[in-house]
Each structure stands twice: as structure tokens, then as C-alpha cells.
C-alpha positions in Angstrom: -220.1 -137.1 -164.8 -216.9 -138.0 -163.2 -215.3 -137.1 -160.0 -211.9 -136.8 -159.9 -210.5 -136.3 -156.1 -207.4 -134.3 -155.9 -203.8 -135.6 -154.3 -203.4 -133.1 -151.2 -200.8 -130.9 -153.4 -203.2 -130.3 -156.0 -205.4 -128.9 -153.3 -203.0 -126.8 -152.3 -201.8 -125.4 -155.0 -205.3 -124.8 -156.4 -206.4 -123.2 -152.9 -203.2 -120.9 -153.5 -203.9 -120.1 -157.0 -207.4 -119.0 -156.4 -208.1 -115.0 -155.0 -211.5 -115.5 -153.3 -213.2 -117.8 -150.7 -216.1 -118.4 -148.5 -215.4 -118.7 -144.8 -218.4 -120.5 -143.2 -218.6 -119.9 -139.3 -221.4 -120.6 -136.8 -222.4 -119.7 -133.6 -222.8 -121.8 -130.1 -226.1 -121.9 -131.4 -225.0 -124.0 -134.8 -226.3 -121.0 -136.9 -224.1 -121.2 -139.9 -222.9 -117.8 -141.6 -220.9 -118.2 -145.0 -218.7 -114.5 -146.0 -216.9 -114.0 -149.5 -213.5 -112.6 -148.8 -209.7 -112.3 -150.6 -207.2 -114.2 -148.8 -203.3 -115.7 -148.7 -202.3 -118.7 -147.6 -198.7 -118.9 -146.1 -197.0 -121.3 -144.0 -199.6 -123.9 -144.0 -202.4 -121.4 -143.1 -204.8 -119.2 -144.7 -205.0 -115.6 -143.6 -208.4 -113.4 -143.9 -208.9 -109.3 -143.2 -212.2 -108.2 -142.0 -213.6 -105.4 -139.7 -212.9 -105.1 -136.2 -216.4 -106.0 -135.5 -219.2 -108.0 -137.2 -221.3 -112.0 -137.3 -218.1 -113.8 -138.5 -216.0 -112.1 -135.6 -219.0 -112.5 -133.4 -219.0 -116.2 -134.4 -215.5 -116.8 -134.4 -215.1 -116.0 -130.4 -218.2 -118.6 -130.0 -217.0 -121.6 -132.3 -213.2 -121.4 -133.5 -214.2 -124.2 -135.7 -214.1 -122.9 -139.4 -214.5 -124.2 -143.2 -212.7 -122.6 -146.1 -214.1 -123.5 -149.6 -212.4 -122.2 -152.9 -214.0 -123.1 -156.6 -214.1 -122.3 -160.0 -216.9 -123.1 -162.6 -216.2 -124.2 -165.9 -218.7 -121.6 -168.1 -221.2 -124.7 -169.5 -223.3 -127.3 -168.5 -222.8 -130.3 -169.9 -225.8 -130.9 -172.0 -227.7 -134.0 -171.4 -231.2 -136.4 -172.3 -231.9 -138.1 -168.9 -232.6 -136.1 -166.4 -230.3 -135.9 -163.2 -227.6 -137.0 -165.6 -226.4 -133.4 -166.5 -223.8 -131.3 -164.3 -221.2 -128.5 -164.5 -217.7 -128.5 -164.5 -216.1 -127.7 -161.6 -213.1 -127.5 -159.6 -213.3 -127.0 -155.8 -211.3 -127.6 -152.7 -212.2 -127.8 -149.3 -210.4 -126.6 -146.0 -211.6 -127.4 -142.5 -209.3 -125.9 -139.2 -209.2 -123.7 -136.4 -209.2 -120.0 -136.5 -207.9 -117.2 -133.9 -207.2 -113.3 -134.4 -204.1 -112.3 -134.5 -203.1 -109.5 -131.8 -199.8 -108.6 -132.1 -199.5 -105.6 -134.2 -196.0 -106.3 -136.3 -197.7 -109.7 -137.3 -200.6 -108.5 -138.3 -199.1 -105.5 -140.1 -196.6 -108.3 -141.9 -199.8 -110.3 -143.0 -201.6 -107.6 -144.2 -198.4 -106.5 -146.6 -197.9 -110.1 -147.8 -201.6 -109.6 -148.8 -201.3 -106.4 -150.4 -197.8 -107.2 -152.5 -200.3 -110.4 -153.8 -202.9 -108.6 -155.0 -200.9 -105.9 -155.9 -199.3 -108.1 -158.5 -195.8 -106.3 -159.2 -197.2 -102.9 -159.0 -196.3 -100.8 -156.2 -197.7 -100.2 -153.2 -198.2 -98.1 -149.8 -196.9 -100.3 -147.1 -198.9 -101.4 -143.7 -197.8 -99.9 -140.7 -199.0 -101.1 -136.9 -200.8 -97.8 -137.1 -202.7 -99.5 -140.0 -202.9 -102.9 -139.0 -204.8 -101.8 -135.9 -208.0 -100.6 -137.8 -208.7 -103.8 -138.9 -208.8 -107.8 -137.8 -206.6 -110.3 -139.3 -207.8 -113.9 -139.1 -205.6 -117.1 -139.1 -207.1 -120.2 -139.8 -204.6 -123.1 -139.2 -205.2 -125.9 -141.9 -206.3 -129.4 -140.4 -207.6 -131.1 -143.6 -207.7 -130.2 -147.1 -209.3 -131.7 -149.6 -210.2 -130.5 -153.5 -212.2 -132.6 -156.5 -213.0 -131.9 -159.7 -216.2 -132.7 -161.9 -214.5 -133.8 -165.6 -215.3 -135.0 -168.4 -215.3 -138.6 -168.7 -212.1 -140.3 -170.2 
């Protein structure tokens, strides 16, 4: 089946369209560690929420190095005779960069309510105060490549 790359727009807009990703970390050691989470992407960056403590946080202070991947699975397999010759439809895009924590607590609070009012989706809700933002980590991950393909049908 075909690949068809995306242009870099494509990729973006698809990685902004999308509601949940996999961020893969790894320790010093190389130990990779792949977590499903919601995320926004603003301003050329991708933001993440998470726990004040735990492997990805523990990983991220060893190896800033992260990958973001975002897809979406067509709901058939293309049925075929040869074997190797049959695949799903897909859509996926790809985002390597570097990630920090964000410490300053109006930032974080800001990013947490730009989250929120997205998945909110027009309904209302409770805003994020400093207080708020404090029991929790928010993760920036600066976008250094991008890059998105999609498995078609042939033309």
C-alpha cells in the first residue's frame, strides 16, 4: 500500500487536531518508557500534565531528549492474497525535541487553562489557579522536527 509523506503543515495541523499521544522517554541507561497522555500544542510546542513524581519525570531529568507520536487508524485492513502485501490505514505523525518542566507558577497555571478550555470544548469551566498548578508538573517539549505519513489507498 502506499505511503504518502505529509508537507510539514499537514503534520501540524494533524498533530493539533488529534487529543491523545505517546511520549517516549528513556533513561541514561537507554531504557525506553512510552506514556499515553492529552496534550496542546501552542507556539510551536507541545505541552503535557503529569504527576509531580513518576518514570517519565524520572527519565526526563536523565535524558531531555523526547519523541511525540500522534495516529489514527482507519477501522479495516485492507484485505489481501499474498501474504506481507496487506496493511491498515493509517495516519501518523511524528515529533522529536527537547523537553523541560516548567517552574514558574503563572505559566504553568496559564498552560494548564489553555488545556482545560480545549478539552472543555465551549462548556464552562473552573479556572487553574497557582494554587492548582502547583499539584502537578507541566511538561514543554520544544518541537525540533516533525514529520507525519499516511498509509492510502493506491490512486
Amino acid at each position: 500500500m502506499p505511503i504518502k509523506w505529509m508537507s510539514e503543515d499537514e503534520a501540524r495541523e494533524f498533530l493539533a487536531a488529534r487529543l491523545e499521544g505517546r511520549l517516549a522517554t528513556s533513561n541514561q541507561a537507554g531504557e525506553p518508557y512510552i506514556t499515553p497522555l492529552n496534550y496542546l500544542v501552542f507556539e510551536n510546542r507541545i505541552y503535557l500534565h503529569s504527576k509531580l513524581k513518576g518514570r517519565k519525570l524520572d527519565n526526563l531529568a536523565e535524558n531531555d531528549r523526547v519523541c511525540f507520536e500522534v495516529s489514527e487508524t482507519a477501522n479495516h485492513i485492507v484485505s489481501c492474497d499474498a501474504p506481507c502485501a496487506c496493511a491498515t490505514r493509517y495516519s501518523s505523525v511524528l515529533v522529536f525535541g527537547r523537553a523541560r518542566l516548567l517552574d514558574d507558577g503563572a505559566e504553568k497555571a496559564a498552560v494548564l487553562n489553555r488545556l482545560m478550555a480545549r478539552f472543555a470544548a465551549g462548556r464552562s469551566f473552573q479556572a487553574v489557579e497557582e494554587k492548582h498548578a502547583a499539584g502537578c508538573a507541566v511538561i514543554e517539549i520544544a518541537i525540533e522536527t516533525i514529520s507525519g505519513k499516511r498509509n492510502v489507498d493506491a490512486e
